[in-house]
C-alpha positions, 0 to 999 in steps of 0.5 A, a space after each residue: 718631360 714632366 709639365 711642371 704644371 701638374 706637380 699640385 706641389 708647386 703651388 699652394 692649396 688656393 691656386 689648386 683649387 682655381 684649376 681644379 676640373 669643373 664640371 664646366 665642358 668648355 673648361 674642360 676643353 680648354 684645360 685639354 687645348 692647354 695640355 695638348 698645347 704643353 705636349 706640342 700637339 699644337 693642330 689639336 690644340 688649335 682645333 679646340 682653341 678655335 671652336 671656344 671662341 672667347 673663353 677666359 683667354 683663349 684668344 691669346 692662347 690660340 696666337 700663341 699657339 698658331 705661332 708656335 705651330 708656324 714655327 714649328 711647321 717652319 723647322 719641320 719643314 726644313 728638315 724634312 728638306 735637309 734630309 732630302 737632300 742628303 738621300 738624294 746625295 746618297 744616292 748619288 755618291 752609291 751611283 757612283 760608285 756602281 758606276 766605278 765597280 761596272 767600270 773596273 769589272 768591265 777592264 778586268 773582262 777586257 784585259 782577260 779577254 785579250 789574254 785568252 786571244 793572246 795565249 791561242 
């Protein structure tokens, strides 16, 4: 999915040149935690968000992106669960039917037994 934010189109020549990569490490880095954050790769985001500390408004962004991170460890979490829980009911039902093939391959040996003593 295209980040909107990349196309220098969508913005006039002016605000290009606010954004534009300085030679400034913590810019960079921040810039970076920004794009991670964009790609939900939300742990890494953090990661630099947290050792910049105050800069430009990294506070905010780091709040934000903890609470996208917790809603998103939330949801993932919650699937994780439903899917357990349908291979657990997998697994069942694939028992049970092991258990009804024993079943009728066990009357089957039976009911051929009786006959082989019933024809001698």
């Amino acid at each position: 999915m295209e980040n909107i934010a990349d196309r220098p189109a969508a913005f006039n020549r002016s605000t290009v040149d606010d954004i534009a990569p300085s030679n400034d490490p913590r810019e960079m880095r921040y810039q970076l935690a920004i794009r991670l954050a964009d790609n939900m790769r939300l742990g890494e985001a953090l990661r630099i968000l947290e050792v910049l500390g105050e800069y430009r408004d990294s506070p905010a962004l780091l709040e934000e992106v903890r609470t996208l991170k917790s809603h998103s460890d939330a949801a993932e979490a919650r699937l994780k669960e439903e899917r357990r829980h349908k291979e657990q009911e997998r697994a069942r039902k694939e028992a049970r039917e092991r258990t009804g093939r024993l079943v009728v391959w066990a009357v089957v040996a039976v009911v051929a037994v009786v006959f082989m003593l019933a024809s001698k």
